[in-house]
LUMGU-388996 format. One record per residue (C-alpha): x, y, z. Coordinates in Angstrom, 2 decimals. Each point is the difference from the previous one (the first is absolute). Layout:
LUMGU-388996
R         u         v         w
R         X         Y         Z
...
END
This chain:
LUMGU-388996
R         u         v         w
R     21.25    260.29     16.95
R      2.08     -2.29      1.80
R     -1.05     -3.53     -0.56
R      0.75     -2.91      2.35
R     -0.47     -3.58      0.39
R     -1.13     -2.14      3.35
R      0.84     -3.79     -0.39
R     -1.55     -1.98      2.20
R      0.89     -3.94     -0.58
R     -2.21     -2.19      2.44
R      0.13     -4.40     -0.34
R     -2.43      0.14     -2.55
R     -0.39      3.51     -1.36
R      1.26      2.63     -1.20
R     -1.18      3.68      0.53
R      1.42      3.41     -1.84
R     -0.79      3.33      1.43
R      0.24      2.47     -2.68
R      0.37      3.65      2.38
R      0.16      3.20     -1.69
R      2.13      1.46      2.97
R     -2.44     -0.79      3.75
R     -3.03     -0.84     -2.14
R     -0.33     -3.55     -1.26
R     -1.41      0.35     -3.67
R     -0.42     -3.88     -0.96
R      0.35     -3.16      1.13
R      0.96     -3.42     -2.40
R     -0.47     -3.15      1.61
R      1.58     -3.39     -0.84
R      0.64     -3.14      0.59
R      3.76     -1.42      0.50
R      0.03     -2.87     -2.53
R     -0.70      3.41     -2.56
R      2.57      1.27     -1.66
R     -0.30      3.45      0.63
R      1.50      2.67     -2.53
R      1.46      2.23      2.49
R      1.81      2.19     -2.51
R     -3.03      0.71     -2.29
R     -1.51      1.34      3.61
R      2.58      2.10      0.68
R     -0.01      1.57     -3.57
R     -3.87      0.35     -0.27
R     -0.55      2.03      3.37
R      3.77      1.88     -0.34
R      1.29     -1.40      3.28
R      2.80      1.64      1.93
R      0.76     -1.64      2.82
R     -1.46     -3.65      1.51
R      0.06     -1.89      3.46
R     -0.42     -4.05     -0.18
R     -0.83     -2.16      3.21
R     -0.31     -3.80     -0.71
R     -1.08     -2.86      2.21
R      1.98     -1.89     -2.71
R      3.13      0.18     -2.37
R     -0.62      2.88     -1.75
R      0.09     -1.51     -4.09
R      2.95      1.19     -2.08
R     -1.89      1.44     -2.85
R     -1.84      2.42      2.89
R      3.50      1.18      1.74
R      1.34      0.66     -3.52
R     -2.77      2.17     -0.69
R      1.02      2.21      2.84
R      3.39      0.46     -0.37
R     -1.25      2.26     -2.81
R     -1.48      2.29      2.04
R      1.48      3.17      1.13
R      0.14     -1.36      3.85
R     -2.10     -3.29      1.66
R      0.00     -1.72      3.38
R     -0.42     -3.63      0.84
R     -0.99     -0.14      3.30
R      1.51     -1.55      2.71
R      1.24      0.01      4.05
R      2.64      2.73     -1.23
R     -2.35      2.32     -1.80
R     -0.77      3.62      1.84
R     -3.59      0.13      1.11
R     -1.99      3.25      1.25
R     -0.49     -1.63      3.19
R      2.26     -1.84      3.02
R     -0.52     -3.88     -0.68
R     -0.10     -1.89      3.76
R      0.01     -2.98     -1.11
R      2.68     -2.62      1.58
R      0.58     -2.32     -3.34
R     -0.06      2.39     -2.80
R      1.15     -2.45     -2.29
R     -2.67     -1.51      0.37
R     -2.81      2.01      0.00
R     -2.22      0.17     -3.05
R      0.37      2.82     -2.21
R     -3.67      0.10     -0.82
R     -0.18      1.14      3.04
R      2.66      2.61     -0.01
R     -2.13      1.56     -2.41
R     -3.39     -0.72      1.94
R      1.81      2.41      2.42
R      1.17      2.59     -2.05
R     -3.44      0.66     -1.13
R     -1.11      0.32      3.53
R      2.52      2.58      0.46
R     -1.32      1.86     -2.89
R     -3.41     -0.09      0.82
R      0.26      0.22      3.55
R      3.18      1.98      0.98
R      0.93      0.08      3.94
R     -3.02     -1.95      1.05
R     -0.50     -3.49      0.68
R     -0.98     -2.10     -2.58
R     -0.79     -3.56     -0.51
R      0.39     -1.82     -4.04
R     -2.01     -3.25      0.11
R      1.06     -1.75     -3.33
R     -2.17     -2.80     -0.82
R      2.05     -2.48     -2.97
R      1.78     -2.86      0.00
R      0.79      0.87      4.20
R     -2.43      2.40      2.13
R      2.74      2.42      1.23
R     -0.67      2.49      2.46
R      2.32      2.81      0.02
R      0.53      2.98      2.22
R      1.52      3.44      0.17
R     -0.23      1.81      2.92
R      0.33      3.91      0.34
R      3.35      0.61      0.16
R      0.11     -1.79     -3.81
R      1.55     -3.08      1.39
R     -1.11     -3.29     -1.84
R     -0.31     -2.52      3.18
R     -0.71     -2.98     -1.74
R     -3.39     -2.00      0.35
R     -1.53     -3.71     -0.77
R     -0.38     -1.89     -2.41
R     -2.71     -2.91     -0.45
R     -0.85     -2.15     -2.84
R     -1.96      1.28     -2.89
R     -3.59     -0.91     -0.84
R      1.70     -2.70     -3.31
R      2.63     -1.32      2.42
R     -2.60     -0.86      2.17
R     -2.00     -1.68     -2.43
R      2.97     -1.91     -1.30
R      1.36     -0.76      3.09
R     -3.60     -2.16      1.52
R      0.37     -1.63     -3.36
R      3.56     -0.70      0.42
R     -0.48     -1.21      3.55
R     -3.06     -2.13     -0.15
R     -0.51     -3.24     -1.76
R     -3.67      0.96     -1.74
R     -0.25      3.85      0.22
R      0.04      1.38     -3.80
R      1.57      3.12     -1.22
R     -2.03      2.54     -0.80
R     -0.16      3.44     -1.50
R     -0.44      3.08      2.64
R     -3.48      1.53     -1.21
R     -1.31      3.56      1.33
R     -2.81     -1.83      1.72
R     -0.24     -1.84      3.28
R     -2.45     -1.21      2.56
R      0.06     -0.30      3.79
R     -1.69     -3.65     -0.22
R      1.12     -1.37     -3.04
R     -1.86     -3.22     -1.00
R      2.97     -2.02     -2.12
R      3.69     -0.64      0.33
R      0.15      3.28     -2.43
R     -1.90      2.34      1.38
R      1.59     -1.23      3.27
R      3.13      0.30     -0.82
R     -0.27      3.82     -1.47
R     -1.98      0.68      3.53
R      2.79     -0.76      1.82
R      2.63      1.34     -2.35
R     -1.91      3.25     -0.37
R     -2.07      0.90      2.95
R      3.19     -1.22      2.17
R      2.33      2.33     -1.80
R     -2.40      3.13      0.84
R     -0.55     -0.88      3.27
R      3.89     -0.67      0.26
R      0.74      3.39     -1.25
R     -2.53      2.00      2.21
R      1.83     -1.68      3.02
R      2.94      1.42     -0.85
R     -1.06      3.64     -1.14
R     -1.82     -0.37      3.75
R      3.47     -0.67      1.88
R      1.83      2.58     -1.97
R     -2.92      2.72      0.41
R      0.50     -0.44      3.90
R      3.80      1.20     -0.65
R     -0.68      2.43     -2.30
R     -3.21      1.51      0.40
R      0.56      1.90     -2.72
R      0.95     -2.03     -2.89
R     -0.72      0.37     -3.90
R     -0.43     -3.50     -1.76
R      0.29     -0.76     -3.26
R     -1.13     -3.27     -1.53
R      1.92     -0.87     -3.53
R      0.58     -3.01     -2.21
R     -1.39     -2.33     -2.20
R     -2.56     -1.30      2.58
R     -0.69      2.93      1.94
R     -3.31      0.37     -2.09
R     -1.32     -3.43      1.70
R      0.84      1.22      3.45
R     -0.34      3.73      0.30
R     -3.92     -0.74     -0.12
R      0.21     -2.48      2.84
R      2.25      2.50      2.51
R     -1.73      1.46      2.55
R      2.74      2.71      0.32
R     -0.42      3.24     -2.20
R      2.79     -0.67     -2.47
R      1.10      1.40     -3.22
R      0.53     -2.15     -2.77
R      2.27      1.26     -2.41
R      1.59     -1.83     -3.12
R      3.32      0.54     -1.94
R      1.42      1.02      3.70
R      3.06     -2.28     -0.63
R      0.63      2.13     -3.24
R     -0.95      3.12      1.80
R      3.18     -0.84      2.31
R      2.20     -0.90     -2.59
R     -0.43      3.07     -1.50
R      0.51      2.22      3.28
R      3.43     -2.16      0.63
R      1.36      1.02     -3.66
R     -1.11      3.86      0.81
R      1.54     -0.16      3.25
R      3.36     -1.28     -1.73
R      0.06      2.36     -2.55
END
């Protein structure tokens, strides 16, 4: 059994794929102000091998936990991925969504896919057929929007994003999630729309944190799938082994 670890840091959260080679066995959530025992994981499940990506610095007490492993990657604009990366400004690009990609490639080899990752951003994120990442969009997340009509108004109030919404909403908060939510669908089919009259045949995948509040508003036939950003991980570290 060959045990290995996906490490996905995000702003806020932390997420740790625990694959027994392709097939993804558990997942541990936290949140980054925990202090997560990284080497009491790695003992308990008898890990081999581990791939981080981080948003973030990556905390000391995880990167020491690694270097006892037989062989781990951090990943970054250097590391060798299982498909041709397009994209102008790699150094600047995401790794979230280096990964995002990577699982499309291993769900959907040769074929064009589109990852629609729905966190703190909405990223949209293609690979065509010849397994060439081509780069994408990327629009505010449902949060940021939230945050940002608070941030930008004088008497707007934050508010928590809640599953549901209304097309007429009746007071400044069910307003404000009718515009945040029913915009963001609407937003989303527009775009599957202009990419579906490129690629008339085109796979999409929704993923993220907030794809379960949009994937029921979509109009497009879609396939939500979760842990794809650990799925990818995981590919990149089998790909560089």
């Amino acid at each position: 059994m060959e045990n290995k670890l996906a490490i996905d840091i995000g702003n806020t959260r932390t997420k740790i794929g625990i694959f027994d080679n392709s097939v993804l066995k558990e997942v541990l959530n936290f949140e980054n102000n925990t202090n997560i025992n990284s080497t009491d994981i790695i003992l308990q499940h008898h890990i081999h091998q581990a791939i981080i990506s981080s948003t973030i610095q990556i905390p000391s007490h995880i990167l020491e936990a690694l270097n006892t492993l037989e062989r781990h990657i951090i990943l970054n604009e250097a590391t060798k991925l299982p498909f041709f990366n397009s994209y102008s400004t790699k150094d600047t690009l995401g790794k979230d969504r280096l990964a995002l990609i990577a699982a499309a490639h291993t769900i959907y080899p040769n074929q064009n896919t589109l990852v629609i990752g729905c966190g703190t951003c909405i990223t949209f994120n293609f690979i065509n057929t010849n397994n060439e990442f081509l780069g994408g969009s990327i629009h505010p997340g449902l949060k940021m929007r939230l945050k940002a009509m608070h941030t930008f108004t004088g008497k707007l109030p934050l508010i928590a994003l809640e599953e549901e919404a209304v097309l007429i909403g009746n007071d400044t908060k069910s307003n404000l999630l009718s515009g945040v939510l029913f915009a963001a669908g609407k937003e989303i089919d527009g775009m599957i729309d202009e990419y579906l009259v490129k690629f008339p045949k085109l796979n999409i995948i929704l993923t993220g944190g907030d794809a379960d509040l949009l994937v029921k508003r979509l109009k497009n036939q879609i396939f939500a799938i979760s842990n794809l950003t650990l799925i990818g991980l995981n590919h990149i570290l089998e790909y560089n082994a």
